[in-house]
Every structure is written in structure tokens, then in C-alpha cells.
N, C-alpha and C positions, 0 to 999 in steps of 0.2 A: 645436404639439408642444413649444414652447421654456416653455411656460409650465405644464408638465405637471410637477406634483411625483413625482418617479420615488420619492423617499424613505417618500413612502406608500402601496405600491403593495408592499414590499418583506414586508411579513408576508402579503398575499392569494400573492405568487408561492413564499414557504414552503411556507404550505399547502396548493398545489397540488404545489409536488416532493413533498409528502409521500403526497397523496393518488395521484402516480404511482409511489409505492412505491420513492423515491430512497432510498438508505441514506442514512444519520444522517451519515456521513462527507460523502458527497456534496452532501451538502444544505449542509451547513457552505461547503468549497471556494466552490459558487454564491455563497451570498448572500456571503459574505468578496471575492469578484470581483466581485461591485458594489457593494458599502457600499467597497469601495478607488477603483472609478473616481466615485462619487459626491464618495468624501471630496478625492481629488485635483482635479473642478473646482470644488468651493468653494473647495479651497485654493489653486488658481491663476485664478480668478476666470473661469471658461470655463464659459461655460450647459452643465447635466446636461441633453447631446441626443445621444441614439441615432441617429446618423449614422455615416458611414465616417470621416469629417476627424477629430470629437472621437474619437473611440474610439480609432483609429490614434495620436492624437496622447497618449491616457493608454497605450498598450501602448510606446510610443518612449520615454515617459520612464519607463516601468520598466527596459527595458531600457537605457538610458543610464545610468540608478542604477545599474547590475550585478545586475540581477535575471539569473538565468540564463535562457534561451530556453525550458524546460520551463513556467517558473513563470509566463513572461509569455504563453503558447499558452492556460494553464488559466484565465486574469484573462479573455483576451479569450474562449473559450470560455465561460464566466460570463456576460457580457457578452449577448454572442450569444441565447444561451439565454431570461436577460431578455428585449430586444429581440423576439424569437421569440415570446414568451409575452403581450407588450404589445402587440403586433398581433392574433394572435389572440383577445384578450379585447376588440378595439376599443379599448386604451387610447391607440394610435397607430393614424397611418392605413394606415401599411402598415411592414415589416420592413428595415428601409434596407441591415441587416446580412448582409442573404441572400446567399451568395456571397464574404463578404471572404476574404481568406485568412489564414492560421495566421501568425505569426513563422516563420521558419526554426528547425529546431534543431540545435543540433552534435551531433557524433555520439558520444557520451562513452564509454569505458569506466570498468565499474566494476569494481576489483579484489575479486575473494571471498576468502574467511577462507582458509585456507589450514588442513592437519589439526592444527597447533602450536596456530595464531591458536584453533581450536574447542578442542580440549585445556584449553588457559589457560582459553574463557571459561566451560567446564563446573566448572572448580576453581576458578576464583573464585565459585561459586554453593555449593560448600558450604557443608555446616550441616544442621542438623534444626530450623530455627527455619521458619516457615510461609514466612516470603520468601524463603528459601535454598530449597527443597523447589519452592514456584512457581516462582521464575526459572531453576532447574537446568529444569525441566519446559517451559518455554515455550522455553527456547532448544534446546532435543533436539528438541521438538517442530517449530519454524519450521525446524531447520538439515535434520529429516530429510523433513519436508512439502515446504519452500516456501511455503505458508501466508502468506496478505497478512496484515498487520497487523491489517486488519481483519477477517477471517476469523475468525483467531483470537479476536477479540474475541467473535465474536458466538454461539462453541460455547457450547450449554447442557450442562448435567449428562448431559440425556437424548441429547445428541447422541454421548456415548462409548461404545463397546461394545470394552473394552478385552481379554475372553475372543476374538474375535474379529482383532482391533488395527484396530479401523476407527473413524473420526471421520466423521459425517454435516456437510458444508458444508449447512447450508440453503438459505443464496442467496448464494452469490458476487456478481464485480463481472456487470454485467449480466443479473442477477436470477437467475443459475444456480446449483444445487447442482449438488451431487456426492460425491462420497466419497470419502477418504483413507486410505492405510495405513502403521500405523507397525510398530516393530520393539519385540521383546520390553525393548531398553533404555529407551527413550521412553514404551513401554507402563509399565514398570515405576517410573517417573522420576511421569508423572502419577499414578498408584497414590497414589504417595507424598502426592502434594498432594492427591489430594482426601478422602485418610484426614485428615490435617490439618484440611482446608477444615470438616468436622463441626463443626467448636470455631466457627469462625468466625460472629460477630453475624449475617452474611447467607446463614448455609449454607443457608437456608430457598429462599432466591431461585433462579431458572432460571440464568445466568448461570454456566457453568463458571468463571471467572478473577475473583477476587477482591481487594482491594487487600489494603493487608496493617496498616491501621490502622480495620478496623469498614468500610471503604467499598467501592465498586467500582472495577471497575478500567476506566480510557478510556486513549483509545492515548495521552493524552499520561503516563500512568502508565508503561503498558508501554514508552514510548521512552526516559522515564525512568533506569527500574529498569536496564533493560537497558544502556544507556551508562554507567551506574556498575559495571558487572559487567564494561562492556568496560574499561572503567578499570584496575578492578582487575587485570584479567588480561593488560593491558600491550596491548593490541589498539587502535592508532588510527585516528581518522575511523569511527568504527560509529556504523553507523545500522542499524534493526530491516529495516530492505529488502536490505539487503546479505546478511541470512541466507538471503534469497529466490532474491537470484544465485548465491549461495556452496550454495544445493539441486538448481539444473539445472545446476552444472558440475559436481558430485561424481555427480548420475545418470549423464551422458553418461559420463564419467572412469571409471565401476564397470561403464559394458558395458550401462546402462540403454537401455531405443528411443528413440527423439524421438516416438512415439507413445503410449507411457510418458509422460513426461514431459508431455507438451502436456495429458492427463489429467489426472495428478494435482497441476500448475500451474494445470489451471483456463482453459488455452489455447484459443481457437480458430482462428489466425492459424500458421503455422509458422513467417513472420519474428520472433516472438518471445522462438524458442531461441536465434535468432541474436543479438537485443538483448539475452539476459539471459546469455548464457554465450562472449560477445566477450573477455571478456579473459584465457577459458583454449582458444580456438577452435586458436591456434597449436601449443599446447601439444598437443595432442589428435592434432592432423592430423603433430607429429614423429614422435610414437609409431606413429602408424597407419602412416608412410611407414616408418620404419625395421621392423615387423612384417610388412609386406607385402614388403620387399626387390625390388623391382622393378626394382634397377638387378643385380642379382645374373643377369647374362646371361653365357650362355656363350660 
């Protein structure tokens, strides 16, 4: 096994995520989690072998870099995946990684926009120019959705029926669609861009979201654009996921269900409401105590 080039083994295991219908996102993550653990035993002089000792020992020293525990669970899951994929094609003799366990991860909160924080990042998208008109649309859009990054990336033209306010998800994460509904503002906000979008070099293409110089647009556009808009609008540490948390706390907060929610989030887990809307959960439950008046005994 010690003598097995892993490095050319790496375009067949592509095109097999591809051929199991991995999104393009997904597919990225994998092969980047192992062209990382390959590049690190050539550059610490440790044979590329899918064992528990080497592996362990490239997820230790991510983590020991400051890689956070998220990012070092997804390297070794990469990892795994390969390993998993090189047994089963006979390219090892058996799967050594079956069974290791994940890194632990902390328990993070993450703070959502707040209605000021959305306010600002809506005004800093003014304008009638095609990128002002998109970015106004995309963030109405992700703030009243939820809508993964990649989601959104992937609406076609035909996927809008904005007489209605419904967006068709095709395939979500785990190869699920579903369908979303927006409000007459977000409705009215995309109107705007895709009267726009006409003019555009690529208005011909399926691809709702377009870039805003002839090209298209990839999330590293949209994380982009976005970060400059939160710039603008005084809003720090934004990241395009944050309008994700900052969608299941304003559900919960406006009297939406958790079954609501877990829908049009694209959920199938229920501890997920509770990982995505942790750092307004206290907030929630004052209100709810001081409404319900329970100490109010006679």
C-alpha cells in the first residue's frame, strides 16, 4: 500500500463523486481534503498511507495550525471518503479508516444580523446599475429564504415563478429539492434584476445569477460582492452563511413553526434549529417567560 501513488488515483475518484451526482461544491471540498493531506506528507517527508496513525497525525497538525475543528472534521472526512473509495475499487486492500472518529468540535455561536445590521446592508446595494439591482436581490433573497450559498447559486431562470413567489430548489444538500416562498419585497427586488439580466452577454444561459462583468457568477463571486456590501454598510465579520442564521432566528422571532422552518431551511434533523438559531434562543425564551406570566400567582 506504501507504494501506491494516491496522487494518480485523484481525477478516477472525481469522476466517480461526479458520476454520484456530488454537487460541484462538494466535489471541490473532497478532492481539496486530500491534495491538503497528500501535500502535507510530501512536505513533512511521511509516506501518503491511508492508515489511522498518518491521517490522525495530518488532522493534529491542522489543528495545531489553528485550523478550527469544523474545518479539520471536513479534511478528515475527505480523507475517509478517498480511503472508502480506494478499497472498494481494489486499489487497497481493505479500508483502515472505517470507524475513526471525527475531531471533536466546539460549540460556536454565531451572532445574526440584527434589523439595523439588514437595514444598512439593503442601502448599501443601492443603485439601478445591474450589481446594485443583483446584490440588493440576493441579500432579500438569502435574508428572507435561508438559502445555502449554494442554493442559490444553482436557481435557473426557470426555476422562478415570481406571480406566485415561489423558487423551485432542484437539489439541495443531499440531493433534495424543494420549494421556497418569498414576499412581495424580494419578489419585487429580483423583478428588478432579471429585467436587467436581459442586457446581460449571458442572458441566453439557464443560470439565474449572473456576474456583473459578461461572466457568471461562483460562490466565490457571491462571497465577494457580498462582503463589500457588508463593508459598506458598516456590518462586521459577514459571511454569505450568516444570512442563513440571521433567516431561522427572524422565523422563530415573527411566530414562524419549527416545522416551518426545518421546510423551507431544507432541514431534516430538528437539532439544527437549535445549531442555527443558538445565539437568539435566550432571547426568545425571555420573551416567551415574561408573555406567559407564570410567576403571576395568586
Amino acid at each position: 500500500m506504501a507504494s501506491l501513488d494516491l496522487t494518480s488515483l485523484l481525477d478516477s475518484w472525481t469522476l466517480h463523486l461526479r458520476a454520484e451526482r456530488k454537487s460541484p461544491q462538494t466535489v471541490r471540498n473532497y478532492t481539496l481534503g486530500v491534495r491538503m493531506f497528500l501535500a502535507w506528507c510530501e512536505r513533512t517527508g511521511v509516506p501518503a498511507v491511508l492508515d489511522r496513525r498518518t491521517v490522525s497525525a495530518f488532522i493534529a497538525s491542522l489543528l495545531d495550525g489553528g485550523a478550527e475543528g469544523a474545518t479539520a472534521k471536513a479534511r478528515q472526512l475527505a480523507v475517509r471518503r478517498f480511503s472508502a473509495w480506494c478499497a472498494d475499487e481494489g486499489e487497497i486492500e481493505r479500508d483502515e479508516l472505517l470507524g475513526i472518529k471525527p475531531p471533536k468540535l466546539d460549540v460556536k455561536v454565531v451572532q445574526v444580523l440584527t434589523e439595523s445590521d439588514l437595514q444598512a446592508l439593503i442601502k448599501a446595494c443601492a443603485g439601478k446599475e445591474f450589481r446594485d439591482r443583483r446584490d440588493e436581490a440576493l441579500v432579500r433573497l438569502m435574508t428572507e429564504t435561508g438559502l445555502r450559498s449554494e442554493e442559490v447559486l444553482s436557481l435557473a431562470v426557470a426555476d422562478v415563478d415570481l406571480a406566485r413567489g415561489v423558487l423551485t430548489v432542484r437539489r439541495g444538500k443531499g440531493g433534495k429539492g424543494r420549494t421556497v416562498f418569498v414576499g412581495p419585497r424580494t419578489g419585487a427586488a429580483i423583478d428588478r434584476y432579471i429585467r436587467l439580466r436581459r442586457a446581460h452577454r449571458l442572458a441566453g444561459t439557464a443560470a439565474l445569477w449572473l456576474g456583473d462583468r459578461g461572466k457568471g457568477l461562483g460562490y466565490f463571486g457571491l462571497r465577494d460582492t457580498l462582503q463589500w456590501r457588508a463593508k459598506l454598510a458598516g456590518v462586521p465579520d459577514f459571511t454569505p452563511h450568516k444570512l442563513r442564521h440571521t433567516a431561522a432566528s427572524r422565523w422563530l422571532e415573527n411566530g414562524g413553526s419549527e416545522g416551518g422552518l426545518m421546510a423551507q431551511a431544507g432541514w431534516s434533523r430538528r437539532d439544527m434549529i437549535d445549531r442555527y438559531t443558538k445565539s437568539t434562543s435566550e432571547r426568545r425564551a425571555a420573551e416567551e417567560a415574561r408573555r406567559l406570566g407564570l410567576g403571576d400567582l395568586i
